[in-house]
N, CA, C and O atoms as a GROMACS GRO file, in nm:
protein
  572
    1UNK      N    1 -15.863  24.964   3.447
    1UNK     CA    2 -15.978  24.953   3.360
    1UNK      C    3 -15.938  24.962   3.213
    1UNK      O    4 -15.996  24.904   3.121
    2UNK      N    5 -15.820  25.052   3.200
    2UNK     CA    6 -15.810  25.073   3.035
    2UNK      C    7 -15.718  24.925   3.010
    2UNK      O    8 -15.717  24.884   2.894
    3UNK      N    9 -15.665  24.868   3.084
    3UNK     CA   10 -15.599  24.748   3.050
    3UNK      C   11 -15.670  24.658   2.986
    3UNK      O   12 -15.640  24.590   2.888
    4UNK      N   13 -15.812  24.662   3.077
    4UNK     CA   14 -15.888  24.563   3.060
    4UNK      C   15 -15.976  24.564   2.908
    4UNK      O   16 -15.987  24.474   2.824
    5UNK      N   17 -16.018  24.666   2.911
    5UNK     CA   18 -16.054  24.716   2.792
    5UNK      C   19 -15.952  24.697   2.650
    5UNK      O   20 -16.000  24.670   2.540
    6UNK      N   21 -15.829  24.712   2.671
    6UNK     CA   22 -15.753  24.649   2.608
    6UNK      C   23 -15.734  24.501   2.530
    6UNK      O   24 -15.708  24.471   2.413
    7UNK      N   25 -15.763  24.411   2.674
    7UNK     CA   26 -15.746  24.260   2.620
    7UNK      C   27 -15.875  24.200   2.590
    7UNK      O   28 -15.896  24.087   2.544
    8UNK      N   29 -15.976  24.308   2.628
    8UNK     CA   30 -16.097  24.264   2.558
    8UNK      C   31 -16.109  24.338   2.460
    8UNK      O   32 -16.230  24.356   2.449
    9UNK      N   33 -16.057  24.394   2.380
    9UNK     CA   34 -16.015  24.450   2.242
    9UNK      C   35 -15.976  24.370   2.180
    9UNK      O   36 -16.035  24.362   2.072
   10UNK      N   37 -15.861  24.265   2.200
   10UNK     CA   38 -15.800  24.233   2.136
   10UNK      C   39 -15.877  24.102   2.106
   10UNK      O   40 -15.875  24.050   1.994
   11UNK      N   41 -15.938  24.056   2.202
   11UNK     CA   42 -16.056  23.902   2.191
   11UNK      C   43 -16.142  23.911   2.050
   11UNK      O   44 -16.141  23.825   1.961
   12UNK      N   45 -16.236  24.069   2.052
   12UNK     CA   46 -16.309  24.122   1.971
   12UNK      C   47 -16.239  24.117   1.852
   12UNK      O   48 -16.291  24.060   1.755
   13UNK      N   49 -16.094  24.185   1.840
   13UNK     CA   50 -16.018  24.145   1.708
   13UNK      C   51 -15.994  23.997   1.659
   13UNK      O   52 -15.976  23.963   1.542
   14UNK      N   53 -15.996  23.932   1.747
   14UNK     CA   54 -15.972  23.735   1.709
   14UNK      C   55 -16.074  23.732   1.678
   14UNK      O   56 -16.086  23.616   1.640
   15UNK      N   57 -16.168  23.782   1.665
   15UNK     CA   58 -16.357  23.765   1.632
   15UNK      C   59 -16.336  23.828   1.486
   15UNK      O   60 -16.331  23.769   1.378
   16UNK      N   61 -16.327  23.924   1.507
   16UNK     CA   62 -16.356  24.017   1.371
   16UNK      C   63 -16.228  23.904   1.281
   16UNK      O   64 -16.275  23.836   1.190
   17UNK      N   65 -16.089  23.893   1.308
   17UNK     CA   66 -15.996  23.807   1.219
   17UNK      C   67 -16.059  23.711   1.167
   17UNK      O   68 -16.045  23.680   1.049
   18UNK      N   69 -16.140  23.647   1.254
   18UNK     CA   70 -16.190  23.471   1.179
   18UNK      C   71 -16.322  23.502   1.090
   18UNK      O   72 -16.349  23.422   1.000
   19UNK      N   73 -16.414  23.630   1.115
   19UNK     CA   74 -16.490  23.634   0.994
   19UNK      C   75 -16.407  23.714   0.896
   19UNK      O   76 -16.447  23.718   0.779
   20UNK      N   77 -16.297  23.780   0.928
   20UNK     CA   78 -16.257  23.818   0.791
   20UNK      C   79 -16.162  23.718   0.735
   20UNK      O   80 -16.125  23.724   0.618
   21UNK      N   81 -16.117  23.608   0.832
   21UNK     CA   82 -16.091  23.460   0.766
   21UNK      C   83 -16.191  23.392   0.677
   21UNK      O   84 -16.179  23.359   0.559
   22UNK      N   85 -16.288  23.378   0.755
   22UNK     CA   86 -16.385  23.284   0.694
   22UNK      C   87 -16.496  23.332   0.571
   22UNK      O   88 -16.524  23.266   0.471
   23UNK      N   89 -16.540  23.441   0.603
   23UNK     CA   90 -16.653  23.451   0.517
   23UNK      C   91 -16.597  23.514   0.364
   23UNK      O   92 -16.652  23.476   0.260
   24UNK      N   93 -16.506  23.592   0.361
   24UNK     CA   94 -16.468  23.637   0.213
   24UNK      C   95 -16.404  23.516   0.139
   24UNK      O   96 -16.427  23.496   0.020
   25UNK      N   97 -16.325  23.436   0.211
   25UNK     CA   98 -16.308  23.299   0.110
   25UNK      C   99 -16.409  23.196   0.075
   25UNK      O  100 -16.410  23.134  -0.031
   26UNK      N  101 -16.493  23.184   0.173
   26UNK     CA  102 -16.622  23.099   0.131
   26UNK      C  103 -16.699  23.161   0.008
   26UNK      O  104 -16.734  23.104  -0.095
   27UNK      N  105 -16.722  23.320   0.053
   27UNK     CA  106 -16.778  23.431  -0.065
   27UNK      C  107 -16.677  23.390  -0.200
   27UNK      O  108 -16.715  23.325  -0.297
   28UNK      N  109 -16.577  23.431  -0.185
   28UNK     CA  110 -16.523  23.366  -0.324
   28UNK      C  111 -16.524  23.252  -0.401
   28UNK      O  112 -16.540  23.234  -0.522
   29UNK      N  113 -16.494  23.144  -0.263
   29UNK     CA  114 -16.550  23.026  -0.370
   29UNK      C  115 -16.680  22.997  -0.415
   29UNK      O  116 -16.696  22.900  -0.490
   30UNK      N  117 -16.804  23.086  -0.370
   30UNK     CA  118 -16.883  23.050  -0.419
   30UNK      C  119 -16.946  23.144  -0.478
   30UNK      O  120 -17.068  23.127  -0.482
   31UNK      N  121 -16.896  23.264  -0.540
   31UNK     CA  122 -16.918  23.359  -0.576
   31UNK      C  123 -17.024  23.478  -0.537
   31UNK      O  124 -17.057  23.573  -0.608
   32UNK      N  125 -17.072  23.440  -0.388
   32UNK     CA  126 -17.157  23.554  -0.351
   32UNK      C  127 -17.081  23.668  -0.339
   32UNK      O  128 -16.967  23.663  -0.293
   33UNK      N  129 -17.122  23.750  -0.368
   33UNK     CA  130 -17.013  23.903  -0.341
   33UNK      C  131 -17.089  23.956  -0.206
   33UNK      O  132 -17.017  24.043  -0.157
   34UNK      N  133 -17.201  23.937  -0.130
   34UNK     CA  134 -17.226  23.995  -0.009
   34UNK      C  135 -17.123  23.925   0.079
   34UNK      O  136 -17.075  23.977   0.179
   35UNK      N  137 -17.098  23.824   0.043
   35UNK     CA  138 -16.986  23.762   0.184
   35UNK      C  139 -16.833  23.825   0.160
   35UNK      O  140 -16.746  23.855   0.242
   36UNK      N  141 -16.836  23.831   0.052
   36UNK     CA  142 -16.685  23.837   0.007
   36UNK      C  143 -16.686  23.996   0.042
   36UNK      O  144 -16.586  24.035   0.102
   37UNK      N  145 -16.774  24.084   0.016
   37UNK     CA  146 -16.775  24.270   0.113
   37UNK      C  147 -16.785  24.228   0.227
   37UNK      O  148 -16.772  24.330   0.294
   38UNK      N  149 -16.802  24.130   0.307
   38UNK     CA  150 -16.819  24.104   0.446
   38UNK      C  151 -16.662  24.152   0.501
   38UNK      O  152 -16.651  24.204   0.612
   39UNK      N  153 -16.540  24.130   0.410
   39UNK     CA  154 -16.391  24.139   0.454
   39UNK      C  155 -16.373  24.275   0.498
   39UNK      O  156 -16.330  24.320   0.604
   40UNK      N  157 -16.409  24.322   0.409
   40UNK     CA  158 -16.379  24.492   0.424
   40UNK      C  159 -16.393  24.563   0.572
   40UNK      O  160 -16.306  24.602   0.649
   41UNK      N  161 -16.567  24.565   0.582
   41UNK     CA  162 -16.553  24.621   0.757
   41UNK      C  163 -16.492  24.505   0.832
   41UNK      O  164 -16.501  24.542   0.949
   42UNK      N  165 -16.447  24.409   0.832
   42UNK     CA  166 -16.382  24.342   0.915
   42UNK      C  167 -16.266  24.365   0.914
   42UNK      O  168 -16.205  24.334   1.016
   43UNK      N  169 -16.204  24.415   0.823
   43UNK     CA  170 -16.063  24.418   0.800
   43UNK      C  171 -16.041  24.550   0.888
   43UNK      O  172 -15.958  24.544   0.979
   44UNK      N  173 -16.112  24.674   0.864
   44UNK     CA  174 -16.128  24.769   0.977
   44UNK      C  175 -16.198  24.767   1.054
   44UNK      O  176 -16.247  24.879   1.066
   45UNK      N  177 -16.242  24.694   1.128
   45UNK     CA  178 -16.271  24.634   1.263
   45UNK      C  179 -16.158  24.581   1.331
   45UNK      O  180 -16.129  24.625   1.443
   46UNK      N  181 -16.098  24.502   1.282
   46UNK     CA  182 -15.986  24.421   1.350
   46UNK      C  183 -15.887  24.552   1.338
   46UNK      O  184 -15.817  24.566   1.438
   47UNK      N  185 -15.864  24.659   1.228
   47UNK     CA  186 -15.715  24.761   1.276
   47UNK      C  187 -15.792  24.810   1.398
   47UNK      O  188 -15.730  24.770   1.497
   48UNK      N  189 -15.910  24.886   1.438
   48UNK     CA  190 -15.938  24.942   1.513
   48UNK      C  191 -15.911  24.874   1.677
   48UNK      O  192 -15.831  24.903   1.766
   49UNK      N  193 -16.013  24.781   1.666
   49UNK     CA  194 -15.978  24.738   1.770
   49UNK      C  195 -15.832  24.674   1.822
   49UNK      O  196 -15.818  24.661   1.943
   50UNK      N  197 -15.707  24.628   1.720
   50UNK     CA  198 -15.612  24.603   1.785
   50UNK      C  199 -15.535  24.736   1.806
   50UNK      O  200 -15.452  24.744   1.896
   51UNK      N  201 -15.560  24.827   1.733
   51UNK     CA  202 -15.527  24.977   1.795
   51UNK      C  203 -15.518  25.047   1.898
   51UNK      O  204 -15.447  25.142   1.932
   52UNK      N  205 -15.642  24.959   1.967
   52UNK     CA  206 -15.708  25.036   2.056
   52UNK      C  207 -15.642  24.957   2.169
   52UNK      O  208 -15.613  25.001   2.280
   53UNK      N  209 -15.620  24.811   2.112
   53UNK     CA  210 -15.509  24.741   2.264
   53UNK      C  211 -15.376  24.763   2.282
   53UNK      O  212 -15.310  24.744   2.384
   54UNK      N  213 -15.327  24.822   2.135
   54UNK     CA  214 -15.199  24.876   2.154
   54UNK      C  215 -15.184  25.030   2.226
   54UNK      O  216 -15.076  25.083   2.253
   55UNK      N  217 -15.284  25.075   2.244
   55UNK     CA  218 -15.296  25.226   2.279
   55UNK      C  219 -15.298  25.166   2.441
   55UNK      O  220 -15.217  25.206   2.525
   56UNK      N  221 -15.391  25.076   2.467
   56UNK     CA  222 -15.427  25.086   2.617
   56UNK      C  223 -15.270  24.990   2.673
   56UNK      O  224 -15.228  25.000   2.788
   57UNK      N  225 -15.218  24.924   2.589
   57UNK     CA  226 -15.064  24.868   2.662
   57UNK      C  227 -14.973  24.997   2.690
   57UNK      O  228 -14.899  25.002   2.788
   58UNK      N  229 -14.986  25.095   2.600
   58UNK     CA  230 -14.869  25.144   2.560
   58UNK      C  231 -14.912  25.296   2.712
   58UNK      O  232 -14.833  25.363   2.779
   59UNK      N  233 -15.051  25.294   2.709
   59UNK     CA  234 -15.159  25.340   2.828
   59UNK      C  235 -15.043  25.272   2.976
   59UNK      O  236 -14.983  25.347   3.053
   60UNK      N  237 -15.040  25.178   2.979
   60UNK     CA  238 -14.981  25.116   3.073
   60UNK      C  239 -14.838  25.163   3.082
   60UNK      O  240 -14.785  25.220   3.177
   61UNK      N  241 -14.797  25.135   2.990
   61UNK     CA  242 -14.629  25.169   2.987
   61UNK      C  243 -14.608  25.304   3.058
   61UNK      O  244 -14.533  25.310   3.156
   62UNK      N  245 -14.674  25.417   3.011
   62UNK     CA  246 -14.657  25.560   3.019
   62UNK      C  247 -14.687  25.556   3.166
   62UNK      O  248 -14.614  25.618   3.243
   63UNK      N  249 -14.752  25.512   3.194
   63UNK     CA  250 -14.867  25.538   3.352
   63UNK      C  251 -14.788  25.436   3.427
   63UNK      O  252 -14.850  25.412   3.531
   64UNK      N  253 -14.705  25.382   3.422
   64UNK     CA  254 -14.633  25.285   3.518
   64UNK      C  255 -14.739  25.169   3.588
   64UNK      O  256 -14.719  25.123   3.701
   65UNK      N  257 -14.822  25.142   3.526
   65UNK     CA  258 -14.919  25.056   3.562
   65UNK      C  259 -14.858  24.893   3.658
   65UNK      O  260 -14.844  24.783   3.604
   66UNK      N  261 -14.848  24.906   3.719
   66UNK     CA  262 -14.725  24.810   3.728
   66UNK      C  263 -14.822  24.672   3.837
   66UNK      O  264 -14.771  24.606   3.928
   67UNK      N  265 -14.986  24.662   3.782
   67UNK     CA  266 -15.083  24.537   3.781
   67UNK      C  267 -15.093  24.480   3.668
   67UNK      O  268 -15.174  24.388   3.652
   68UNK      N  269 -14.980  24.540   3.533
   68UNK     CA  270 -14.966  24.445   3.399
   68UNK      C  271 -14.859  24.382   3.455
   68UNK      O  272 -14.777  24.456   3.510
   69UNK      N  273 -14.830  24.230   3.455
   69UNK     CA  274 -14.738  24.145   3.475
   69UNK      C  275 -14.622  24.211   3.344
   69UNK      O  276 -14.504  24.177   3.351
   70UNK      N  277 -14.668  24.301   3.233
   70UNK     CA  278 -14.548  24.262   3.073
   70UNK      C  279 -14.478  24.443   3.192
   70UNK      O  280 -14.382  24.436   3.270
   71UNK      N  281 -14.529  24.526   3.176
   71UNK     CA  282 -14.520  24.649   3.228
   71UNK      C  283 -14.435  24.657   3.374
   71UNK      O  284 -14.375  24.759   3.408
   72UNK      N  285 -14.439  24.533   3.454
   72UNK     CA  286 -14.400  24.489   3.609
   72UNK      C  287 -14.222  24.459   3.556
   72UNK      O  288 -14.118  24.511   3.596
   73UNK      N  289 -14.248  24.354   3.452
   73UNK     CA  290 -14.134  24.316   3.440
   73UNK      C  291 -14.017  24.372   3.319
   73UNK      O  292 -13.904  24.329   3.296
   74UNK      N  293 -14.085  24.474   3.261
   74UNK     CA  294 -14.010  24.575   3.149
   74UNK      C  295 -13.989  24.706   3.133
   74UNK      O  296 -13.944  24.778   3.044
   75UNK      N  297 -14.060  24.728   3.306
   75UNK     CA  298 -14.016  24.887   3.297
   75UNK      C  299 -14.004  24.945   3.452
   75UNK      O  300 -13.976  24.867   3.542
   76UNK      N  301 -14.024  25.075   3.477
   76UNK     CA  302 -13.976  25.127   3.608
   76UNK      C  303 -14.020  25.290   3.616
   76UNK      O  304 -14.009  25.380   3.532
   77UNK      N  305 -14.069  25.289   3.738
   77UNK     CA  306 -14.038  25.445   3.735
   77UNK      C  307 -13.999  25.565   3.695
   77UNK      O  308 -14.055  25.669   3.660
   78UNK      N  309 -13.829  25.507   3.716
   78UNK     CA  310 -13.735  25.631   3.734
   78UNK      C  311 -13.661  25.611   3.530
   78UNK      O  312 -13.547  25.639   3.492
   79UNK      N  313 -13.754  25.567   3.461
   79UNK     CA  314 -13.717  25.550   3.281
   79UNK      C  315 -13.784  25.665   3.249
   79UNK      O  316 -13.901  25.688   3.282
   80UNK      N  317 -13.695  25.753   3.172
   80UNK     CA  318 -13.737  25.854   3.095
   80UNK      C  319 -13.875  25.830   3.031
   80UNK      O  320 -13.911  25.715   3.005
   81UNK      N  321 -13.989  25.983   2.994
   81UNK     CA  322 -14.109  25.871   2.924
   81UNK      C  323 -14.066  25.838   2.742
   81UNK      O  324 -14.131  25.749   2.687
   82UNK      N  325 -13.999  25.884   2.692
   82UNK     CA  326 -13.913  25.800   2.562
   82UNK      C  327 -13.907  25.635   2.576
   82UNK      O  328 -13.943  25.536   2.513
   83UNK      N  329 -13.838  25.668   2.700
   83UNK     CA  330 -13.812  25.493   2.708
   83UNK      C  331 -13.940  25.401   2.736
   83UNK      O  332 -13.982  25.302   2.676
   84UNK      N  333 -13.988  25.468   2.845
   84UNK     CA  334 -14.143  25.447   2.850
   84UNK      C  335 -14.208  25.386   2.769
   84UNK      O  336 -14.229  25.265   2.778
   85UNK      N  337 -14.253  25.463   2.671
   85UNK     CA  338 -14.283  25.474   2.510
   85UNK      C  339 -14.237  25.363   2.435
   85UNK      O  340 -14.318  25.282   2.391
   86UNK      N  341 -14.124  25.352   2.416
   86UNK     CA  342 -14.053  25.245   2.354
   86UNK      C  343 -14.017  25.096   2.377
   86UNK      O  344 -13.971  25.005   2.308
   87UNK      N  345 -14.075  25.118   2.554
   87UNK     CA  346 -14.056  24.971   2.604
   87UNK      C  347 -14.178  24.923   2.583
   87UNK      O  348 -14.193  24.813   2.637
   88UNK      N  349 -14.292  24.969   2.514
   88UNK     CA  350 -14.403  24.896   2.470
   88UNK      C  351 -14.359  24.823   2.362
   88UNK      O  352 -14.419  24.716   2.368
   89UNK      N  353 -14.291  24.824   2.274
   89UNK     CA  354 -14.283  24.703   2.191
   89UNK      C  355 -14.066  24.665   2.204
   89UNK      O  356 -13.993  24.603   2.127
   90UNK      N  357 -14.041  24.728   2.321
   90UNK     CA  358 -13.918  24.648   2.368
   90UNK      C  359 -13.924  24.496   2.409
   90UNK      O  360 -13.812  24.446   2.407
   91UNK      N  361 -14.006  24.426   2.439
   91UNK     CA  362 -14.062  24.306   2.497
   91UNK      C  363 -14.121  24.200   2.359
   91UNK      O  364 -14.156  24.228   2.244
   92UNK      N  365 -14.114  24.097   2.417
   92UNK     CA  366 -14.203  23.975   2.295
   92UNK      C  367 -14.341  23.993   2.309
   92UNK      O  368 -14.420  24.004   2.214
   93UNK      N  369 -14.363  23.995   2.400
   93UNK     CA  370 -14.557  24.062   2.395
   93UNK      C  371 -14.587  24.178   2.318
   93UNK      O  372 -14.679  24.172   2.235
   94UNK      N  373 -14.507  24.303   2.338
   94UNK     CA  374 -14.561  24.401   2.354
   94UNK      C  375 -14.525  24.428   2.132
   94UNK      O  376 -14.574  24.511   2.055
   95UNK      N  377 -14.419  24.311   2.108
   95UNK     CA  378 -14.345  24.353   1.982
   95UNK      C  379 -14.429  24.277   1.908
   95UNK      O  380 -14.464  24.325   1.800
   96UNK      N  381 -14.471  24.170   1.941
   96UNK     CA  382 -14.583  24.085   1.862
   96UNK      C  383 -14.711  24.147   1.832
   96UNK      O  384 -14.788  24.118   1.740
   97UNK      N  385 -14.724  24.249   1.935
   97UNK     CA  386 -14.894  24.340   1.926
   97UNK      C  387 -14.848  24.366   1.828
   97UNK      O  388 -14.884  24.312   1.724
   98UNK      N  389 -14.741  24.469   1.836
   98UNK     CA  390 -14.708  24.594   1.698
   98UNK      C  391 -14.676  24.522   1.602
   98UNK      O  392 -14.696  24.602   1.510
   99UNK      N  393 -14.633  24.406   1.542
   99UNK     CA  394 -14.644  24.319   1.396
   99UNK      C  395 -14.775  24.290   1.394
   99UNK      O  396 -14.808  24.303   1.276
  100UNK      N  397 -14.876  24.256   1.462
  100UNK     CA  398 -15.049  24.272   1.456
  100UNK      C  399 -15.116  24.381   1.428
  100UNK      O  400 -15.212  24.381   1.350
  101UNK      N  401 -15.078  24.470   1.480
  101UNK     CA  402 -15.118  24.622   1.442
  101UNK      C  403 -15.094  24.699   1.297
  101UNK      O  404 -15.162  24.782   1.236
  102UNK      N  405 -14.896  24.598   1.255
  102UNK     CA  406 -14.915  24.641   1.162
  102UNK      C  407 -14.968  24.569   1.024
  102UNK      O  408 -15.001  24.603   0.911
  103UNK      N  409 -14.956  24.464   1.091
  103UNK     CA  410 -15.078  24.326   0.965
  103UNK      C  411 -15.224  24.403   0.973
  103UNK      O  412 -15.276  24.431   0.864
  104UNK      N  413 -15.302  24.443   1.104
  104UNK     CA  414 -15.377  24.482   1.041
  104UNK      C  415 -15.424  24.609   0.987
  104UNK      O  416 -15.532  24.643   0.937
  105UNK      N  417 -15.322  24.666   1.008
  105UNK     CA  418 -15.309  24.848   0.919
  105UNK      C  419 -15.296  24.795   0.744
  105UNK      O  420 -15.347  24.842   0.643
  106UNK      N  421 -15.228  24.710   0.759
  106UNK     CA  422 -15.198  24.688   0.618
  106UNK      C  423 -15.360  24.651   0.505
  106UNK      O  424 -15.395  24.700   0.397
  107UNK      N  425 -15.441  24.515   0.623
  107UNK     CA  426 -15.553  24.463   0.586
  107UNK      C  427 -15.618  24.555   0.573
  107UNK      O  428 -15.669  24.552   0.461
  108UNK      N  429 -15.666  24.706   0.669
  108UNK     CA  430 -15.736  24.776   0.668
  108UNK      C  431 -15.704  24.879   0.549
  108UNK      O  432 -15.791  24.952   0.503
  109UNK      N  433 -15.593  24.878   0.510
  109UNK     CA  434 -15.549  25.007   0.400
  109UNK      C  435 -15.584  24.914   0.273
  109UNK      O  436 -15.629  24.977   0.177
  110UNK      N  437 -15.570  24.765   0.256
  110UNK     CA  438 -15.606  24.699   0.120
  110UNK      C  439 -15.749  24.698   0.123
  110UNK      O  440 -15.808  24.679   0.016
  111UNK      N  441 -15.836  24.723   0.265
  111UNK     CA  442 -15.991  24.678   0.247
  111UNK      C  443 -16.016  24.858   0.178
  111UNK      O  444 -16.105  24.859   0.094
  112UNK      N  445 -15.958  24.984   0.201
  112UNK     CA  446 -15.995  25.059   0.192
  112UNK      C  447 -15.954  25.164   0.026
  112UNK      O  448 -16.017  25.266  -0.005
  113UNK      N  449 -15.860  25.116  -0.041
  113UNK     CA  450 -15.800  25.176  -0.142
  113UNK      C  451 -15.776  24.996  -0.239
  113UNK      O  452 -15.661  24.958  -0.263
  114UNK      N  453 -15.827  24.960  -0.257
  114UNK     CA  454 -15.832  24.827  -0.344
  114UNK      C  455 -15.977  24.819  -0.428
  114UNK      O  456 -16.031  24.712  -0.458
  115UNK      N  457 -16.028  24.950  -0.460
  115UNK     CA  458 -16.176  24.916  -0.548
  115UNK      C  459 -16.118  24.874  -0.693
  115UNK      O  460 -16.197  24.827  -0.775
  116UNK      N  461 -15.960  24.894  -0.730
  116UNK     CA  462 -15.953  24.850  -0.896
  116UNK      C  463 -15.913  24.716  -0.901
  116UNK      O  464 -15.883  24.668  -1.010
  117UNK      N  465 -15.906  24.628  -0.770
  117UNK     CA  466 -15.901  24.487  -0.772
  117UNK      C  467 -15.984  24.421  -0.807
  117UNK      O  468 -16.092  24.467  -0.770
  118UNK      N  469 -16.000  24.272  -0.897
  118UNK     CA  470 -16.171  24.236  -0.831
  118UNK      C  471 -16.209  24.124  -0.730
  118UNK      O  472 -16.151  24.035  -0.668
  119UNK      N  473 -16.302  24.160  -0.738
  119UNK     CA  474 -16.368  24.134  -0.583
  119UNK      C  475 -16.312  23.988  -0.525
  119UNK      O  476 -16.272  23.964  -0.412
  120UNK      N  477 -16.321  23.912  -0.623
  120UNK     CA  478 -16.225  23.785  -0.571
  120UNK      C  479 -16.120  23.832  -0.494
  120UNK      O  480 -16.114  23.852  -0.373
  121UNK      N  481 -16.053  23.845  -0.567
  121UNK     CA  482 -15.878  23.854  -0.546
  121UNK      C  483 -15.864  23.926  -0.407
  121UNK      O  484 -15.814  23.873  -0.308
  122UNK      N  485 -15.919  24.066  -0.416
  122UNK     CA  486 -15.911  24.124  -0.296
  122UNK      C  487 -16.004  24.060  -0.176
  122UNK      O  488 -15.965  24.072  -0.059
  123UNK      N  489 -16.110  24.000  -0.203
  123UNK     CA  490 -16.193  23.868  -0.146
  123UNK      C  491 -16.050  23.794  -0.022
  123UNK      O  492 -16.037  23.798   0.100
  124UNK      N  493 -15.954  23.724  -0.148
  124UNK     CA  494 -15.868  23.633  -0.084
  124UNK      C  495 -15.747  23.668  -0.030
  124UNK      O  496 -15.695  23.591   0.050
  125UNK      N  497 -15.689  23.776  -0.062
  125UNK     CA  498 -15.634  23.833   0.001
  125UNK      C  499 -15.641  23.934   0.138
  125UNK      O  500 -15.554  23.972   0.216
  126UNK      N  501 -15.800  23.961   0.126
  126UNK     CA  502 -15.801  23.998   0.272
  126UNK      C  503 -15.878  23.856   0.382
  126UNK      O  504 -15.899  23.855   0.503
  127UNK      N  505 -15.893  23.793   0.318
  127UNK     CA  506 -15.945  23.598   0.398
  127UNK      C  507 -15.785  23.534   0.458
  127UNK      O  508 -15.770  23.466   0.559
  128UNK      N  509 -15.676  23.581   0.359
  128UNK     CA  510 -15.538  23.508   0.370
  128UNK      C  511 -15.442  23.617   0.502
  128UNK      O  512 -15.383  23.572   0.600
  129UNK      N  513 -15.450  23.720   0.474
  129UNK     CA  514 -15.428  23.855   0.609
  129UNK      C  515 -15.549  23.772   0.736
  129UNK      O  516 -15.503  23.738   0.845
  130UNK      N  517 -15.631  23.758   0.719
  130UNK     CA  518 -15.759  23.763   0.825
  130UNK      C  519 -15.667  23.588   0.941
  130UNK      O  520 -15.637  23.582   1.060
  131UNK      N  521 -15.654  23.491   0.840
  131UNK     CA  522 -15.616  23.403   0.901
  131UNK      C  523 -15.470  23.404   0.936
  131UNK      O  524 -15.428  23.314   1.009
  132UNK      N  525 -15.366  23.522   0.881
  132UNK     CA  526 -15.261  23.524   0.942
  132UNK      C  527 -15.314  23.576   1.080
  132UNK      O  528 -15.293  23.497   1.172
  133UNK      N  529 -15.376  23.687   1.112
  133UNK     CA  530 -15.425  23.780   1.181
  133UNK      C  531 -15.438  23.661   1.292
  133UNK      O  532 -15.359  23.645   1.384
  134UNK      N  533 -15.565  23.572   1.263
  134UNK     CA  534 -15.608  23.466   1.408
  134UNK      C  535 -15.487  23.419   1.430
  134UNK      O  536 -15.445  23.438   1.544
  135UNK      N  537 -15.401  23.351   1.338
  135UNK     CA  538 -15.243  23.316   1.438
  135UNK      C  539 -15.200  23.357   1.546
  135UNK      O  540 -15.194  23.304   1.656
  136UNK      N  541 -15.149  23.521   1.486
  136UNK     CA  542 -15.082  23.576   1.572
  136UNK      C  543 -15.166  23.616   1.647
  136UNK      O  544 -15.101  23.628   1.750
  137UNK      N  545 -15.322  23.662   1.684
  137UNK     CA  546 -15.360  23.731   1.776
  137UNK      C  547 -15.371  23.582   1.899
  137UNK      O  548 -15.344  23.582   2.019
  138UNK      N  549 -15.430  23.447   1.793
  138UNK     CA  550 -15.450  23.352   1.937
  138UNK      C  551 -15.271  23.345   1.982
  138UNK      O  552 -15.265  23.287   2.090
  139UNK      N  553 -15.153  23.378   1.942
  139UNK     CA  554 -15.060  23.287   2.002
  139UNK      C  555 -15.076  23.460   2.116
  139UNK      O  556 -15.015  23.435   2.220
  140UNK      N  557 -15.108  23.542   2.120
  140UNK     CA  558 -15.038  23.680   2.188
  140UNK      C  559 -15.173  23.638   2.357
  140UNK      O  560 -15.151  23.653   2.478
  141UNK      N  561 -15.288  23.592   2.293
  141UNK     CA  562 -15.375  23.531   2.397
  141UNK      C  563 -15.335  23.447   2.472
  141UNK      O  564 -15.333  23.471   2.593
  142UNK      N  565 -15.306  23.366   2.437
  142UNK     CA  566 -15.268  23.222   2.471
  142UNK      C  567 -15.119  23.184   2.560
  142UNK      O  568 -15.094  23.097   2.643
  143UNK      N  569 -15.038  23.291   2.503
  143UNK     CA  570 -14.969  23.227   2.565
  143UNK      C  571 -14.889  23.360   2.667
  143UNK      O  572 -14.804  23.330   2.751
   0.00000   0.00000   0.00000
């Protein structure tokens, strides 16, 4: 169940990425500032929830879950729980979450300590994070 909860975390984050893609750059170019604050809780929306899929993988790792196909084929039993631990982002799945997690720690720390920016700028810079964000979260879906 927490798996699942997981990759439907991470769907919810490809949601929250494309409005914090879309609506703060439209807001900028057209200077509404309600769209362009639209980035902000999105920007912590998307850390949260990919947090929360890295918690429920890493959930897996510890617990030997071994109905995750990434968890079946990267870990074992009889592995210390260190290794455990660490074989969550030992893998291309599990290492791609944690460069997502930390793109959006980053988005979420610029939506949250950036009030001496203005609103543009930080507008497009969290729209330009938001659409790196849909990249990597559709290629971690997808493939």
């Amino acid at each position: 169940m927490i798996v699942e909860l997981g990759h439907f975390c991470l769907a919810l984050a490809l949601a929250m990425a494309l409005v914090q893609a879309t609506l703060p750059l439209i807001g900028a170019a057209r200077g509404d500032v309600a769209w362009m604050r639209a980035a902000m809780p999105a920007a912590t929306a998307q850390f949260v929830l990919v947090l929360t899929a890295f918690v429920a993988l890493t959930y897996a790792f510890i617990t030997s879950d071994f109905s995750v196909a990434l968890v079946y084929q990267n870990s074992h039993t009889a592995k210390p729980l260190l290794y455990k631990f660490t074989g969550v982002w030992g893998n291309h799945e599990g290492s791609m979450l944690l460069w997502v997690l930390i793109l959006a720690l980053f988005g979420a720390m610029v939506a949250w300590f950036s009030e001496n920016l203005p609103a543009g700028l930080r507008a497009r810079v969290l729209g330009v994070q938001g659409l790196i964000g849909v990249a990597f979260i559709l290629f971690i879906l997808l493939t």
